[in-house]
C-alpha distance (Angstrom), angle and dihedral (degrees) to the residues before:
residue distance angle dihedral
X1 . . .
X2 3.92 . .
X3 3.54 95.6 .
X4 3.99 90.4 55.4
X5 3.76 90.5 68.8
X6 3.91 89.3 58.3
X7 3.64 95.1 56.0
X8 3.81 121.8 92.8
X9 4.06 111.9 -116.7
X10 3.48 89.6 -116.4
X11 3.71 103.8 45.5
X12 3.78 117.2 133.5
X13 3.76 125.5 -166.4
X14 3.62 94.4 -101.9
X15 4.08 85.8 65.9
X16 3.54 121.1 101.5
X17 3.89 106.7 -134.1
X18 3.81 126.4 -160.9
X19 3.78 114.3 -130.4
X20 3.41 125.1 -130.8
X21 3.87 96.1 -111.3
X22 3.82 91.1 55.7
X23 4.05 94.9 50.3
X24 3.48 87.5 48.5
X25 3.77 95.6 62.3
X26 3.69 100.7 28.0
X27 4.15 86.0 59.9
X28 3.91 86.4 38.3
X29 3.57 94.9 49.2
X30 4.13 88.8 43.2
X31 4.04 93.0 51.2
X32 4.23 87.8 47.9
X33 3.97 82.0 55.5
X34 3.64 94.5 44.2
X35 3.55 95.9 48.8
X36 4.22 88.7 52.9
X37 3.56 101.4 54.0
X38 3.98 86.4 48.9
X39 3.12 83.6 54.8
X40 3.43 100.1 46.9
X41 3.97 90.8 44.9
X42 3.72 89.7 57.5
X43 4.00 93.2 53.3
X44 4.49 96.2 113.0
X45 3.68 83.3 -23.6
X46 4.06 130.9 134.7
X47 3.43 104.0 -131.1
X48 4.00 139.4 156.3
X49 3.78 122.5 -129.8
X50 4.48 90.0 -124.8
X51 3.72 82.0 54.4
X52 3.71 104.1 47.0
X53 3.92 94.7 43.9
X54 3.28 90.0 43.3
X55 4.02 86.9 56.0
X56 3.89 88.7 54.2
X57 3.95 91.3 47.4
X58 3.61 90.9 50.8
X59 4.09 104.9 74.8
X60 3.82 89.3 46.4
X61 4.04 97.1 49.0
X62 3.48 83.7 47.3
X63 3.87 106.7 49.3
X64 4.09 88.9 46.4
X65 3.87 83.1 52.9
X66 4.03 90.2 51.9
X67 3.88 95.5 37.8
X68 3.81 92.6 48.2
X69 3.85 89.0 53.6
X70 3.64 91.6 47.3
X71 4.11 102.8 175.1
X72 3.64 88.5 -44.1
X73 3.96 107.5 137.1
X74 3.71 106.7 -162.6
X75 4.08 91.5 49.1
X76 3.92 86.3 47.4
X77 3.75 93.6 59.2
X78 3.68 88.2 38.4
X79 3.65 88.0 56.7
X80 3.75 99.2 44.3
X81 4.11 87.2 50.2
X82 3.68 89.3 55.2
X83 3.64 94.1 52.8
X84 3.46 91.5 46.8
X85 3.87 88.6 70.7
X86 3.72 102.6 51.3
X87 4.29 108.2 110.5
X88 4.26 102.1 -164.0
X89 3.54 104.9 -139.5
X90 3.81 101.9 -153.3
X91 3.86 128.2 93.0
X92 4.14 112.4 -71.5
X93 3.48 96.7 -89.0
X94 4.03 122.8 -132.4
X95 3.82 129.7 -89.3
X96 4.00 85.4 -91.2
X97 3.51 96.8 45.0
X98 3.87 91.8 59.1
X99 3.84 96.5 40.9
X100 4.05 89.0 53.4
X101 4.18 87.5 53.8
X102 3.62 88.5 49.3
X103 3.52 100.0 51.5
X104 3.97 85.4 46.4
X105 3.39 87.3 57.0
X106 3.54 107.6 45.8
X107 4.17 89.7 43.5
X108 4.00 86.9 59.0
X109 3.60 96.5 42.8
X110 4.05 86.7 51.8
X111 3.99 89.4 49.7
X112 4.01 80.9 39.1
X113 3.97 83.3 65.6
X114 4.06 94.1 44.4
X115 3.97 93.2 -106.0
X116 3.98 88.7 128.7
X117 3.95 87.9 152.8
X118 3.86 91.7 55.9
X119 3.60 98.3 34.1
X120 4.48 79.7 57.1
X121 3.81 88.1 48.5
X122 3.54 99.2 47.1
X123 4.09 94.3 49.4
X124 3.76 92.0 49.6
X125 3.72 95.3 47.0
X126 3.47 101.3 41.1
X127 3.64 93.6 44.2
X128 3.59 98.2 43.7
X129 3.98 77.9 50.1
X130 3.93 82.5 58.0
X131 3.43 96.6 60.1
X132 3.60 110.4 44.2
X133 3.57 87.1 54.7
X134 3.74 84.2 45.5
X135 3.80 88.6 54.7
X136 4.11 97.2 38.0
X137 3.88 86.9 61.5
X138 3.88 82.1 -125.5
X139 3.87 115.6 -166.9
X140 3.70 91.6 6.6
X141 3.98 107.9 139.4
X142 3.53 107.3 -125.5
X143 3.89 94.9 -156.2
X144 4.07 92.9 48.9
X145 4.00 92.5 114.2
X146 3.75 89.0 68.4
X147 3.93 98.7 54.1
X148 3.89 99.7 90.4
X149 4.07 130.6 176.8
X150 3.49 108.3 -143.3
X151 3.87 126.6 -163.5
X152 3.82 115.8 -176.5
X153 3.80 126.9 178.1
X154 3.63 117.9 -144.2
X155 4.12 134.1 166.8
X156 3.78 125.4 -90.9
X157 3.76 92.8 -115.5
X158 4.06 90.5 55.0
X159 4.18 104.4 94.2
X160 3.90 92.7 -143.0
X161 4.35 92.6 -174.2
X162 4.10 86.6 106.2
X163 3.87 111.3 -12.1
X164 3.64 86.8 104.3
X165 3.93 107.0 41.9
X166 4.20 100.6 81.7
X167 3.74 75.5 60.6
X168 3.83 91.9 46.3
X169 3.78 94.0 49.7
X170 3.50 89.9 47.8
X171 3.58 101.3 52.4
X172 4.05 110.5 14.7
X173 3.79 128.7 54.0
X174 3.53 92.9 -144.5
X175 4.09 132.5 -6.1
X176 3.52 139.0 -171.8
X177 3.81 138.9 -161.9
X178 3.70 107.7 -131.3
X179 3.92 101.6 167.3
X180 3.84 146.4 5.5
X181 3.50 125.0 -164.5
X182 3.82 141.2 -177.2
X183 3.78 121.9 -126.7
X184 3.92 142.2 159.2
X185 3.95 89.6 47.9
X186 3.91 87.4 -50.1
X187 4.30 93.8 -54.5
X188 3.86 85.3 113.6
X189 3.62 143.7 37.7
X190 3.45 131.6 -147.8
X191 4.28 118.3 -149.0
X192 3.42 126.5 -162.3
X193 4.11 117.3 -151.4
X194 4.14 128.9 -170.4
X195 4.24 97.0 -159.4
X196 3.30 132.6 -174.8
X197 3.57 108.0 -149.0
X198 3.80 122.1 -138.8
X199 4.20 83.9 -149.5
X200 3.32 132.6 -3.1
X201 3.86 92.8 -142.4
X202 3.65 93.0 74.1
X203 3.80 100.8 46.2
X204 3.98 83.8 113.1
X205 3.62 99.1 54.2
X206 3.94 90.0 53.0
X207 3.16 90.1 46.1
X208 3.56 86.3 56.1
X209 3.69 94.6 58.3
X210 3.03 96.0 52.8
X211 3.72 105.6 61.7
X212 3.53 79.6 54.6
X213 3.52 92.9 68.3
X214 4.17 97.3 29.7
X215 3.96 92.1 55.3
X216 4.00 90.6 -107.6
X217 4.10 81.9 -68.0
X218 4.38 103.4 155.5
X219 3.57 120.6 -73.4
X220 4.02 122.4 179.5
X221 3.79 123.9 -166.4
X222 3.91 118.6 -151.4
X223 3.28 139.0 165.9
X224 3.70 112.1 -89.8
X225 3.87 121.1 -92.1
X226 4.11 112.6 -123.3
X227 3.93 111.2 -111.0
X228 4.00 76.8 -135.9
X229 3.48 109.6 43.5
X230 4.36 121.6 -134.2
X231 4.03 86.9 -30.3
């Protein structure tokens, strides 16, 4: 009688049905695995505790979602309609982010299958993988400090086509205006720079020079936005 209430309504004898015992330690096996590549995401990581638990969830949601489906076509498409429709309403998450849901994903839908032994091996080699490029520093630009945004503010009577660039040759290998913009009821603009500083250790003295030349109106110095974003 307690196996009856794990059988679907419309099961026929020709379906294959999973038994308790073996959901049990697929799920198991998949929330094990989720809770090791959180961990291994956290490892020197900045991370957020919705995001994390939500990484250890994530093989388990998905290897139910795979096991209930179980070679049946018509729920499969049904499935892959429904998850068509879901709109995440977070921030867009970085590069990192998104490979760390993907590998959740595919780990549960390999446990989802009944490959427990390769969903193991793929978690611990892929996350190990993870964090010795974590550790190398791999990818990181090495020249990233000197990449600056700059916005200065200057007057409306100030012609600012070239009463910046003897600075700019001085101080930046290369420079480029990406944006001006009207302020104050149009008595002030506001210009928006991508440098390329020659050395970082004199950002202040340029900065210096040129509230000489902007009437010691507000200039900020940040690090310069990607054209592409995290990816």
């Amino acid at each position: 009688m307690l196996a009856d209430l794990f059988r679907g309504l419309f099961d026929t004898d020709m379906t294959q049905v999973i038994t308790p015992g073996e959901f049990l330690l697929c799920v198991g096996s998949a929330l094990v695995i989720g809770v090791l590549l959180a961990g291994f995401y956290m490892y020197r990581s900045r991370y957020t505790k919705s995001f994390v638990a939500t990484l250890a969830l994530l093989p388990g949601v998905v290897c139910v979602i795979i096991m209930m489906v179980n070679g049946n076509v018509g729920t499969g498409v049904a499935v892959a309609g429904a998850f068509s429709l879901v709109r995440f309403r977070s921030v867009p998450g970085s590069a990192k982010e998104i490979g760390a849901i993907f590998l959740a994903m595919g780990t549960g839908l390999i446990v989802g299958m009944g490959y427990l032994g390769y969903a193991f091996l793929c978690a611990i080699l892929l996350g190990l993988a993870g964090l010795v490029f974590n550790r190398l520093d791999f990818g990181s630009q090495k020249k990233a400090s000197l990449y600056k945004t700059l916005h200065i503010t200057i007057p409306e009577d100030l012609d600012y086509t070239d009463v910046f660039q003897p600075i700019w040759e001085e101080y930046a290998s290369s420079c480029e205006l990406t944006q001006v913009k009207t302020s104050n009821m149009g008595s002030l603009f506001r210009l928006t720079y991508n440098l390329t500083l020659r050395s970082p250790g004199k950002e202040k003295e340029m900065i210096d020079k040129l509230r000489c030349r902007n009437g010691n109106l507000e200039i900020s110095v940040s690090r310069q936005e990607s054209p592409i974003g995290e990816l």
